[in-house]
mmCIF file of the N, C-alpha and C atoms, coordinates in Angstrom:
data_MODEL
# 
_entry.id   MODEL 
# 
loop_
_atom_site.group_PDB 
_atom_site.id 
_atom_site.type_symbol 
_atom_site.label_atom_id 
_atom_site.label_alt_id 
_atom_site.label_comp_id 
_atom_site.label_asym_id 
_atom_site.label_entity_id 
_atom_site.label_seq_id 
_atom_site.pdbx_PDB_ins_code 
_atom_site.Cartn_x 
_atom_site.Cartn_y 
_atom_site.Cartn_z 
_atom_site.occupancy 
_atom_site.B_iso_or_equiv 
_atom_site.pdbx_formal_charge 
_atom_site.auth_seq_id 
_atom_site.auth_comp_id 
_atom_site.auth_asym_id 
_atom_site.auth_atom_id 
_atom_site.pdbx_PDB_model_num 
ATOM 1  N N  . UNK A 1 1  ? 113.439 -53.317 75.818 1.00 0.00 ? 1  UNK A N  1 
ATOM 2  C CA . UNK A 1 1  ? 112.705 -54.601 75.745 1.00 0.00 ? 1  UNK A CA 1 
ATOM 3  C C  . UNK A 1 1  ? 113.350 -55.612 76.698 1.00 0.00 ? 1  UNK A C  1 
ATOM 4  N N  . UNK A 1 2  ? 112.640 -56.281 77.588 1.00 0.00 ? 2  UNK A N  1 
ATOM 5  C CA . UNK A 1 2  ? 113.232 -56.983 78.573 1.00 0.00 ? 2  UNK A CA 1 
ATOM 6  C C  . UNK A 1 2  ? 113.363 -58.348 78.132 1.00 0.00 ? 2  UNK A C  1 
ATOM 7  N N  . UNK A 1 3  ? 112.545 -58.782 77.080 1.00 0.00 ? 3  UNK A N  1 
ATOM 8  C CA . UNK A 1 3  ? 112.861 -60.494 76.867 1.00 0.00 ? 3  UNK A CA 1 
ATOM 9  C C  . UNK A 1 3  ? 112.941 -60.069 75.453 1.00 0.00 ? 3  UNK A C  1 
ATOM 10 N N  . UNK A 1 4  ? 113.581 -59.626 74.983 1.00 0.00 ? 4  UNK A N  1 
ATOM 11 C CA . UNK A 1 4  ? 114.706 -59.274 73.715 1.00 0.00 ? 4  UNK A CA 1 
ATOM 12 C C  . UNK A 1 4  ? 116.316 -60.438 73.595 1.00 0.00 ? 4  UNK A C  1 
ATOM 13 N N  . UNK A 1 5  ? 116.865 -60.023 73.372 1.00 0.00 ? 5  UNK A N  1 
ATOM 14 C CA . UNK A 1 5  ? 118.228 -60.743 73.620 1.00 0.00 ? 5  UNK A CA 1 
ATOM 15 C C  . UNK A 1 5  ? 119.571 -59.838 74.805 1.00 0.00 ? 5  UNK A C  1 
ATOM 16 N N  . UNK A 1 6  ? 119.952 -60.800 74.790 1.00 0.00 ? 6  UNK A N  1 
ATOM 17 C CA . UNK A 1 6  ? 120.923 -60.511 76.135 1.00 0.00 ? 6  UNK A CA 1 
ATOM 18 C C  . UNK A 1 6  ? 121.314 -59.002 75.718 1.00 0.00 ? 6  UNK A C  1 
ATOM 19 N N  . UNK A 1 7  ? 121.428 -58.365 74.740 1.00 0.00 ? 7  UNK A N  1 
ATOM 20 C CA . UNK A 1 7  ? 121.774 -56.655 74.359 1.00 0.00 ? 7  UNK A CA 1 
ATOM 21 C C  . UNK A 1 7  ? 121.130 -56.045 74.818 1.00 0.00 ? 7  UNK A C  1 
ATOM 22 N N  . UNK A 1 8  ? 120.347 -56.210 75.735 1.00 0.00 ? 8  UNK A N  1 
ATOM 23 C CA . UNK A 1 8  ? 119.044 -55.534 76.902 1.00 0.00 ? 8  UNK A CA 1 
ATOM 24 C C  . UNK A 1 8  ? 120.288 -55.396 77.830 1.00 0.00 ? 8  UNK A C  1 
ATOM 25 N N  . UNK A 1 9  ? 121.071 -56.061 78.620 1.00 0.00 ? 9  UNK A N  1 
ATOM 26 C CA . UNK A 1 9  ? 121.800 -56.116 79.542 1.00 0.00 ? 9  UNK A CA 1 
ATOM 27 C C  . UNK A 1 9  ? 122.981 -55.330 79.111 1.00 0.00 ? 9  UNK A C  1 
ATOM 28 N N  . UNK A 1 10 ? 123.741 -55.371 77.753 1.00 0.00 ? 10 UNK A N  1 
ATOM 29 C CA . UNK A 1 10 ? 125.000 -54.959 77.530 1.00 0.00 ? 10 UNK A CA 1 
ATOM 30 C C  . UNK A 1 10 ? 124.431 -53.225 77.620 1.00 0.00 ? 10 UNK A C  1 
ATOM 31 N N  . UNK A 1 11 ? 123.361 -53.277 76.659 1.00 0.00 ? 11 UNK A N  1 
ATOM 32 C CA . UNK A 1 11 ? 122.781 -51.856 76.165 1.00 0.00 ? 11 UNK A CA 1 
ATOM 33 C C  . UNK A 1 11 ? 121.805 -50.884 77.825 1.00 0.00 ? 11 UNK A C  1 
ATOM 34 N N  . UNK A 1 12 ? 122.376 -50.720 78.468 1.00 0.00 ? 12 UNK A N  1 
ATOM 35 C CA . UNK A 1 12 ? 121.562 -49.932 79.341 1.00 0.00 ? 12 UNK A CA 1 
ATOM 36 C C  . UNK A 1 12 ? 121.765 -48.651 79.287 1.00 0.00 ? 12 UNK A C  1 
ATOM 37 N N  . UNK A 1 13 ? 122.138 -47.714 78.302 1.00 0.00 ? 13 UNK A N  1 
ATOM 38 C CA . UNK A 1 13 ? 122.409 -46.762 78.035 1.00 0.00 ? 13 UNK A CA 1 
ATOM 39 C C  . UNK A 1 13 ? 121.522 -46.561 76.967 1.00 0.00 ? 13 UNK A C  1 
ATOM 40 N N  . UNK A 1 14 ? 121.067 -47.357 76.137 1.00 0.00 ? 14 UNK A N  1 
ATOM 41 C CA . UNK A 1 14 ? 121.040 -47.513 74.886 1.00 0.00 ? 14 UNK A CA 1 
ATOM 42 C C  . UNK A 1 14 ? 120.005 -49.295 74.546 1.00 0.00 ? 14 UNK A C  1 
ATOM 43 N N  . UNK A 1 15 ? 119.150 -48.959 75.294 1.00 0.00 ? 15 UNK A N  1 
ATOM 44 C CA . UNK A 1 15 ? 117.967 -50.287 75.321 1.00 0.00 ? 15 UNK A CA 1 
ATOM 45 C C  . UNK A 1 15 ? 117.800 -50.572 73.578 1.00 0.00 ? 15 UNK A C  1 
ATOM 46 N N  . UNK A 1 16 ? 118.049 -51.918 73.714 1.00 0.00 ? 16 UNK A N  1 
ATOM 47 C CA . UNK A 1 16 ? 117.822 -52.285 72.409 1.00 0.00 ? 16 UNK A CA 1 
ATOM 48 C C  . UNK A 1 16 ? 116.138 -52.191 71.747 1.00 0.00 ? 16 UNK A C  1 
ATOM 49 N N  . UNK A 1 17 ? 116.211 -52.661 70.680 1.00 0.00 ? 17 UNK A N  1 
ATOM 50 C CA . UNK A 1 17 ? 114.822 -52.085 70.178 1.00 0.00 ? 17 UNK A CA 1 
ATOM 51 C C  . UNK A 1 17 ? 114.224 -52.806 68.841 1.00 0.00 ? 17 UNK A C  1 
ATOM 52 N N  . UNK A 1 18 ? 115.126 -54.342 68.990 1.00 0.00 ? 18 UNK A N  1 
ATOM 53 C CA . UNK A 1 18 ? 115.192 -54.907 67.734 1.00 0.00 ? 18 UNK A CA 1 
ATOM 54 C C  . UNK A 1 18 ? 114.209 -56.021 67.687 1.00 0.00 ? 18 UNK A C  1 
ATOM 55 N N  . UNK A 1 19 ? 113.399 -56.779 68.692 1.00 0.00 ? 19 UNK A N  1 
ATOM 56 C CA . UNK A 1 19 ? 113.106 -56.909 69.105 1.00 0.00 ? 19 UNK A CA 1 
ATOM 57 C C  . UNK A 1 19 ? 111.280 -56.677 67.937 1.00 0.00 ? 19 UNK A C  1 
# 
């Protein structure tokens, strides 16, 4: 998710999904 929270950026292995 790209306009999620900044854990889009930390998580690029592992794209957040909370969102």
């Amino acid at each position: 998710n790209a306009h999620n929270f900044p854990l889009e950026l930390a998580s690029v292995e592992a794209p957040s999904t909370i969102g």
